[in-house]
C-alpha positions in Angstrom: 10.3 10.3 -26.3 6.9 12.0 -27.4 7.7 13.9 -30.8 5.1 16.3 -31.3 4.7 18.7 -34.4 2.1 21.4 -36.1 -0.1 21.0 -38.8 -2.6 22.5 -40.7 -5.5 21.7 -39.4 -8.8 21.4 -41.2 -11.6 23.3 -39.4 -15.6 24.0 -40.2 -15.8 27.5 -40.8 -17.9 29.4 -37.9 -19.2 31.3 -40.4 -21.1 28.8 -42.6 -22.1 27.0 -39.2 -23.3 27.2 -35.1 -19.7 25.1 -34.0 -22.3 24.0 -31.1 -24.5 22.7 -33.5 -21.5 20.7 -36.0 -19.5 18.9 -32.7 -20.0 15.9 -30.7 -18.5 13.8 -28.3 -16.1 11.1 -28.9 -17.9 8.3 -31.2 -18.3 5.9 -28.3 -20.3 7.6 -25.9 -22.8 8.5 -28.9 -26.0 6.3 -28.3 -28.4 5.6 -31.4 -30.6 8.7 -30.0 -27.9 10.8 -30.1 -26.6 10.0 -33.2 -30.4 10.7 -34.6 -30.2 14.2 -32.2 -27.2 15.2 -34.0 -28.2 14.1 -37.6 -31.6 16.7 -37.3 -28.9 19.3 -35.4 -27.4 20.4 -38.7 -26.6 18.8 -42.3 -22.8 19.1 -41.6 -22.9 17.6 -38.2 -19.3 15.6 -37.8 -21.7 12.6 -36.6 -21.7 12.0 -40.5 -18.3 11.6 -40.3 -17.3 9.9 -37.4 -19.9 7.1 -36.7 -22.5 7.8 -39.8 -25.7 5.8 -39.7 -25.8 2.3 -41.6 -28.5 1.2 -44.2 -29.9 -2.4 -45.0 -29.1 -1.1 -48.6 -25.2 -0.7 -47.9 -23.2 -2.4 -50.1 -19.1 -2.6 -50.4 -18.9 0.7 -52.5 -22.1 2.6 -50.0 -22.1 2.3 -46.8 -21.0 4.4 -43.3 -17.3 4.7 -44.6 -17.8 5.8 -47.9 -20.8 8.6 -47.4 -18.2 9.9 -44.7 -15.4 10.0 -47.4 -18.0 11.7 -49.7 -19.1 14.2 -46.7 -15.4 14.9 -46.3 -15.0 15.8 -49.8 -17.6 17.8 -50.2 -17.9 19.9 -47.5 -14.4 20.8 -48.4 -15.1 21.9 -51.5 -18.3 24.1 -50.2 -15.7 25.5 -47.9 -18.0 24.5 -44.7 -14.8 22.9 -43.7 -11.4 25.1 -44.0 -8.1 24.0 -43.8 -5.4 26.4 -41.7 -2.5 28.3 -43.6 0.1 27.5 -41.3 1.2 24.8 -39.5 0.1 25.4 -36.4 -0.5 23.8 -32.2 -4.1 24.4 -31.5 -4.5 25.6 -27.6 -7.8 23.5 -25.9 -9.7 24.6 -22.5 -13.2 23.3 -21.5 -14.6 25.4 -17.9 -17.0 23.1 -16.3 -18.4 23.6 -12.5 -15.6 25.4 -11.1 -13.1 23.9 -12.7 -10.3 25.4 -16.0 -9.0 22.4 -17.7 -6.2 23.6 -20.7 -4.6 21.6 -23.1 -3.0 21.4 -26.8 -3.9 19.4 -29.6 -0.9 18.7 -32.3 0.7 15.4 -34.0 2.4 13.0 -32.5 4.8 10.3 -34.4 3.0 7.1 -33.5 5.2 4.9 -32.1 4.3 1.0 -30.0 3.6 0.0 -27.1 6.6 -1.8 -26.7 8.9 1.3 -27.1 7.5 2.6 -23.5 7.0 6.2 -24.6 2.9 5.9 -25.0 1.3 3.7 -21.8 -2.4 2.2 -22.2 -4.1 1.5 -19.1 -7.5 -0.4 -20.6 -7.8 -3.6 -23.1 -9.1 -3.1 -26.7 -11.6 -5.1 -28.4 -11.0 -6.3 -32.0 -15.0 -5.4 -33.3 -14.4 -1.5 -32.1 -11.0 -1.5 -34.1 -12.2 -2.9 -37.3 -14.9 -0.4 -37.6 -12.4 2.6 -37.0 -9.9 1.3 -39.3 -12.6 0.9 -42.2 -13.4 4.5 -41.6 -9.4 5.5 -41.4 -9.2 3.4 -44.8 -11.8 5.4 -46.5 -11.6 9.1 -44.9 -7.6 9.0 -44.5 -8.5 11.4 -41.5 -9.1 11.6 -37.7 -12.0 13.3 -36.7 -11.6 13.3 -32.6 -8.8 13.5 -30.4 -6.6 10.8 -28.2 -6.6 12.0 -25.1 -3.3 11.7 -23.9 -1.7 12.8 -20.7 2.0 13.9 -19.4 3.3 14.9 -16.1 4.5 18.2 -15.6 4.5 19.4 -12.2 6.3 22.8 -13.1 3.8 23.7 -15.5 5.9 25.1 -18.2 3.6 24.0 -21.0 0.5 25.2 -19.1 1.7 28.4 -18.9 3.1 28.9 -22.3 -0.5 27.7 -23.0 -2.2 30.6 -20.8 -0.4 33.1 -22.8 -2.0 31.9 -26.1 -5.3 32.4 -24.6 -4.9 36.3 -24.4 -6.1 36.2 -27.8 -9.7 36.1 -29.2 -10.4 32.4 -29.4 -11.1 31.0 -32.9 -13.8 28.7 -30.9 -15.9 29.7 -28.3 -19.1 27.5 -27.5 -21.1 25.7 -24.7 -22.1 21.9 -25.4 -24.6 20.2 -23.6 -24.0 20.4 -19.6 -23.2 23.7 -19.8 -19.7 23.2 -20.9 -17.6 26.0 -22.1 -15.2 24.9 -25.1 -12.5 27.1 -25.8 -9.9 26.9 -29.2 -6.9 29.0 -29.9 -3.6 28.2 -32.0 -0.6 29.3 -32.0 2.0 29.2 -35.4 4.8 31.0 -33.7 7.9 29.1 -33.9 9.1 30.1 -30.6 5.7 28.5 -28.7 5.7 25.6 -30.9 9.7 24.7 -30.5 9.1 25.0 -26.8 6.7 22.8 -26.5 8.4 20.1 -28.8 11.5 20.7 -26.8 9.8 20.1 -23.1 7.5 17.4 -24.8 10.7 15.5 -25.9 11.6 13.8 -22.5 8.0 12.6 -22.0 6.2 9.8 -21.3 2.7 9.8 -22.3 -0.6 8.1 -20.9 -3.8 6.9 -22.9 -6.7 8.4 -21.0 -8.9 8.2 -23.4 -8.9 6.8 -27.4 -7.5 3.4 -26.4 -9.3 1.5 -29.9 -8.3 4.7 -31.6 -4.9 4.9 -31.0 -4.6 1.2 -31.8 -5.9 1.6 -35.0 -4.0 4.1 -36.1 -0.9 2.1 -35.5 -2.8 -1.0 -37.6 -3.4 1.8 -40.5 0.1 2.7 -40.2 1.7 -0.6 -40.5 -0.8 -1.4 -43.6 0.2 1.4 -45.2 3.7 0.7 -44.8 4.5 4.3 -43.7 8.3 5.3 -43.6 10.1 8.3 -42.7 7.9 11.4 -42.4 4.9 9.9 -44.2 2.2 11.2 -42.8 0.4 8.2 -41.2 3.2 7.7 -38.8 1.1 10.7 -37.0 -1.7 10.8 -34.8 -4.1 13.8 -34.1 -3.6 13.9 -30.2 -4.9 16.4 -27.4 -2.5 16.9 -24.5 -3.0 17.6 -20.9 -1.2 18.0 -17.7 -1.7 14.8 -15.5 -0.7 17.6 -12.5 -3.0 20.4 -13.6 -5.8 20.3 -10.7 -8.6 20.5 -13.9 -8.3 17.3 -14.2 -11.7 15.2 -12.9 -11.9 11.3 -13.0 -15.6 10.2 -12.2 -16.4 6.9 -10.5 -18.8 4.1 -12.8 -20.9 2.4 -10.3 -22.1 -1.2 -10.1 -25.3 -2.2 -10.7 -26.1 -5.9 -9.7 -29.6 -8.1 -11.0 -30.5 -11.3 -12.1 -29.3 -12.8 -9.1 -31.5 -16.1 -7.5 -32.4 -16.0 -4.4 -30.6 -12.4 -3.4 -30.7 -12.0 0.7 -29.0 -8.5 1.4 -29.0 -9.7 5.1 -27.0 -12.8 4.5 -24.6 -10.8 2.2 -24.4 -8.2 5.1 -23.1 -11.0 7.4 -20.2 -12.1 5.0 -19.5 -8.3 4.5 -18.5 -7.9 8.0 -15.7 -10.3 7.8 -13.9 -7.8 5.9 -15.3 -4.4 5.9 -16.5 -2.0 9.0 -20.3 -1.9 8.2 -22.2 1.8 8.9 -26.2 2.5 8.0 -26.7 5.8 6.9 -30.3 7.4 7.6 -31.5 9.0 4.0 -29.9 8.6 0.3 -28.4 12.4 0.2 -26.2 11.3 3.5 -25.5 8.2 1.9 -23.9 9.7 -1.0 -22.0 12.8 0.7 -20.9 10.3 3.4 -19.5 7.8 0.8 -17.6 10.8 -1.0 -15.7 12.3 2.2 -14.7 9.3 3.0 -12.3 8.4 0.6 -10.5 5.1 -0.5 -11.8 2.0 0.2 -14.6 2.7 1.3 -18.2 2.1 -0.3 -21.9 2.3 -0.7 -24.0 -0.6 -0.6 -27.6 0.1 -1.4 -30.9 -1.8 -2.1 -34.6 -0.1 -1.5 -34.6 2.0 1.8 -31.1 0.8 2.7 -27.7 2.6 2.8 -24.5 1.3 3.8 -21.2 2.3 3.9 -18.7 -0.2 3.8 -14.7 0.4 5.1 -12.5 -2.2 4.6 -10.9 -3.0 7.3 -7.1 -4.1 6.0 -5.2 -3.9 2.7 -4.4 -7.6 3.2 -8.1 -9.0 3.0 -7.8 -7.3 -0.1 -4.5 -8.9 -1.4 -5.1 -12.7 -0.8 -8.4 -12.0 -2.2 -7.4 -10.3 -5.6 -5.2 -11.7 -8.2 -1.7 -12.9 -7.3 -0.5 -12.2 -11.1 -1.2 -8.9 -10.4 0.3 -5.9 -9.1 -0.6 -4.8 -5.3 -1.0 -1.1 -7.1 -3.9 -3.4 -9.0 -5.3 -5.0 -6.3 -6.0 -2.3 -4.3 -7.8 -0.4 -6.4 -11.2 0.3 -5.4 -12.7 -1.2 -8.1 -10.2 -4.6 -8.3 -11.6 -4.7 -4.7 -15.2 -5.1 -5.4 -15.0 -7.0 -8.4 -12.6 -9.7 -6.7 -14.1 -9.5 -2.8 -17.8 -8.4 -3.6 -19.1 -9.6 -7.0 -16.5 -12.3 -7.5 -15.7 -13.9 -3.7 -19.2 -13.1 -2.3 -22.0 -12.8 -4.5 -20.4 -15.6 -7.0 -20.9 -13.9 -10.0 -18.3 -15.3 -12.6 -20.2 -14.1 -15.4 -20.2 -10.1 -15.1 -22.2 -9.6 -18.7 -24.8 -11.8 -17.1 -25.4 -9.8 -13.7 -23.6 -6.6 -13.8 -24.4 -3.4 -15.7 -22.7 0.2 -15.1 -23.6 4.0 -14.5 -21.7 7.2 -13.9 -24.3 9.2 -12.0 -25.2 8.5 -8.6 -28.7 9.3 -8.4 -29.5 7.0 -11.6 -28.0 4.3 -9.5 -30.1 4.3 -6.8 -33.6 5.1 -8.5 -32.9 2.3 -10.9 -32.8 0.0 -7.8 -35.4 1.8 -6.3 -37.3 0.8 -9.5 -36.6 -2.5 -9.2 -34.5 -2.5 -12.4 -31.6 -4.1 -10.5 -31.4 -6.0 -6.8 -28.6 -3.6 -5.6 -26.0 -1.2 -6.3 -22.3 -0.7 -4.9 -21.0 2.5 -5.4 -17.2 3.8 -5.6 -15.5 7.0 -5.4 -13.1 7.7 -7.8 -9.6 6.3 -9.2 -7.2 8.7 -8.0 -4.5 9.9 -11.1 -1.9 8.4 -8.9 -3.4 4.9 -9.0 -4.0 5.6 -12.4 -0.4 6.3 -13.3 0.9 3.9 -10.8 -0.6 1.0 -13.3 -0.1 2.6 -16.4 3.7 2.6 -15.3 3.5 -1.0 -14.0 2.5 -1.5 -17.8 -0.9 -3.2 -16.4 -4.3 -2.6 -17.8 -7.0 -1.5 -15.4 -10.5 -3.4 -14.8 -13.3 -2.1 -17.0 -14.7 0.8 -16.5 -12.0 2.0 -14.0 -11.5 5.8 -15.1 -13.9 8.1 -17.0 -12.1 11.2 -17.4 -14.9 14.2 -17.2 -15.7 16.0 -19.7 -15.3 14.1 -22.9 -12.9 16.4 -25.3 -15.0 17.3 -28.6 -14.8 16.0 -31.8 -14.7 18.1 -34.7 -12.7 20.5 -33.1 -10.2 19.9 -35.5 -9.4 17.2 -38.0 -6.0 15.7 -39.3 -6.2 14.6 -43.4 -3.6 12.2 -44.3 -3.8 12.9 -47.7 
C-alpha cells in the first residue's frame, strides 16, 4: 500500500533567481565539470546543496555536509528559498522531442523492501549511501526526487493531473537539451484525497533513486522515527508506468584492453548462436539495429557493422544464469553480458575491459578512435521486462534502464525539521 500525503514544500523563489540557472540533475549524473558549470551558474545553485565541492581543508565540523546545512539556512532566511502555505501535491511534466511526460511529486511513508509495496530493480553500493546519509544527517532534507513508478492503465491520476495544468505553472523553464520543465500544485482537498485514495492499492517501482531511497530508510531507522514523525517520509515523484511518455534509453558496451582481439574469429563463434547481417554505412547500422527490435544487436569495430539476431531463446537460457529468472535471462543485456562478454570473449573481469555510453554516435567514434577494440550496441529494456523483474523481486544487470530525461532537482525540497 503506497500512502502518499501533501506537504509544504520549500521552493527558491523565481523572483530572487533564473529557476534554469538554480536546478540540476540528479547528484549522480553530475561530473566534476558540471559541478564546476553549475557552481559559476549562480551563488544559490542547489549543486551546493546536493553534492557540494570538498576541500583538503575539511575537517569534522567543515566540510560538503555542513556548508550545505549552512547554505540551507541561509538562503532561507534571505528568502531565496520559500516555503509553501499549504500543504500541497506538486503536478510535474517535462516535453522533450515529441514526447509529454506528467507526474506528481508528494510524500510517501517509507516502508521496506520486505513489505512488497516499493520494488527495486538495481543493487546499491555501500560508499554512495554513506555519502547521502552524511548529507541527510546534516541538512535533515531531500533535495531531488525518487523516481517512482505505478501502473495505471485507466489513467485516473493522469487526468486529474491534466486538469491542474490549466493553471499558470509556478515553474516554467528549459534545461539543457532543450527540455521543457513544467511545476504546478494543487492544495485542494478533493485532488489530493483522490489521489491518496487511487494511490492506496499500489505497488510502486524504483526507477530511479535506488542509493537514495535506501538511505532514507537507514536515516529513518537511526532516528528511530515512530508514528507520523516526519522521517518516516520520502520526497518522491510519481509517474505512470502506462503513460506512453515514458522513454527508457539503451547504455551500450564498449569493449578494450583485450590481447590479441581477432573480430573474424569472434565472428565465427558468433554464428553458432546468432543470424549474422553486415550493414553497408554506420547511419544504416544504427536505424537497422533500432527497427529491429529484441534480441537483436550491433556489433561494430572500424569500418565494420553487424547486426546480430539470435537465433533461439534457449541458446540464451543454458547460457545465462540458472539461479535466475528466464524474464532475467532474456534480457537483452543478461544476453550479452552471459553469451558475448562472458561465454565468448572471456572477460570475467567487466571493470577491467568494459566501459558504458548512452549515445550511439559516441560509441562508434570512440572505437573509431581507437579508444576501445569494439562496441555492441542494444536497443532498449522494454517497461514490461522491466516490471516483469521488479515483480520477480530480482535486480537487473548494471546499467540495464536509464529512464530519459533525468527529473530535476531543486524543484522542490522536503525539510524534516
Amino acid at each position: 500500500m503506497a500512502l502518499v500525503k501533501p506537504f509544504r514544500g520549500i521552493r527558491y523563489d523565481p523572483e530572487k533567481v533564473g529557476i534554469a540557472q538554480v536546478v540540476t540533475p540528479p547528484y549522480d549524473v553530475i561530473s566534476r565539470e558540471d559541478q564546476d558549470d553549475y557552481y559559476l551558474r549562480s551563488e544559490y545553485n542547489v549543486v551546493r546543496l546536493l553534492l557540494g565541492k570538498q576541500s583538503g581543508d575539511d575537517t569534522e565540523d567543515n566540510n560538503r555536509y555542513t556548508r550545505a546545512k549552512g547554505y540551507l539556512e541561509r538562503w532561507l532566511a534571505q528568502g531565496v528559498l520559500i516555503q509553501d502555505r499549504n500543504d500541497s501535491i506538486y503536478v510535474y511534466e517535462q516535453r522533450f522531442q515529441d514526447k509529454t511526460r506528467r507526474g506528481f511529486i508528494a510524500l510517501m511513508r517509507l516502508a521496506d523492501f520486505s513489505e512488497g509495496t516499493v520494488i527495486p530493480h538495481e543493487r546499491t553500493l555501500s560508499g554512495p549511501k554513506l555519502d547521502r546519509l552524511e548529507l541527510m544527517r546534516a541538512t535533515r532534507a531531500n533535495f531531488g526526487l525518487i523516481f517512482l513508478l505505478y501502473s495505471d492503465p485507466e489513467r485516473r491520476i493522469d487526468r486529474l493531473l491534466e486538469n491542474c495544468t490549466n493553471a499558470s505553472p509556478l515553474l516554467n523553464f528549459e534545461f539543457n537539451d532543450r527540455i521543457r520543465n513544467r511545476l504546478w500544485s494543487t492544495d485542494e482537498n478533493v485532488d489530493i484525497q483522490t489521489i491518496q485514495k487511487l494511490m492506496e492499492d499500489k505497488i510502486v517501482y524504483i526507477a530511479d533513486g535506488h542509493h537514495r531511497y535506501e538511505t532514507s530508510l537507514a536515516y529513518r531507522d537511526e532516528v528511530g522515527a515512530r508514528n507520523e514523525h516526519a522521517a518516516n517520509y520520502g520526497m518522491m515523484a510519481f509517474f505512470n508506468m502506462d503513460d506512453r511518455g515514458l522513454e527508457i534509453y539503451p547504455t551500450h558496451r564498449l569493449i578494450h584492453g583485450l590481447e590479441r582481439f581477432d573480430p573474424s574469429a569472434l565472428m565465427k563463434k558468433l554464428k553458432d548462436f546468432f543470424e549474422v547481417e553486415t550493414v553497408q554505412g554506420e547511419g544504416e547500422f544504427l536505424s537497422t539495429l533500432k527497427s529491429r527490435g529484441k534480441h537483436h544487436f550491433g556489433f561494430y569495430w572500424p569500418s565494420n557493422c553487424v547486426i546480430l539476431s539470435l537465433k533461439e531463446e534457449s541458446l540464451a537460457i543454458r547460457s545465462g544464469d540458472s539461479s535466475r529468472s528466464v524474464d532475467w535471462n532474456l534480457l537483452d543485456v543478461s544476453i550479452l553480458h552471459s553469451l558475448i562478454i562472458e561465454k565468448l570473449l572471456a572477460i570475467d573481469k567487466i571493470e577491467d575491459h568494459v566501459r558504458f555510453t548512452r549515445n550511439d554516435d559516441e560509441a562508434l567514434k570512440r572505437v573509431n578512435a581507437g579508444e576501445h577494440q569494439c562496441a555492441f550496441l542494444l536497443n532498449a529494456t522494454s517497461i514490461d521486462e522491466f516490471k516483469a523483474i521488479a515483480s520477480n523481486r530480482e535486480r537487473m544487470p548494471q546499467k540495464s534502464t536509464y529512464f530519459y530525461p533525468k527529473l530535476m532537482s531543486g524543484l522542490v525540497i522536503y525539510r524534516f525539521a
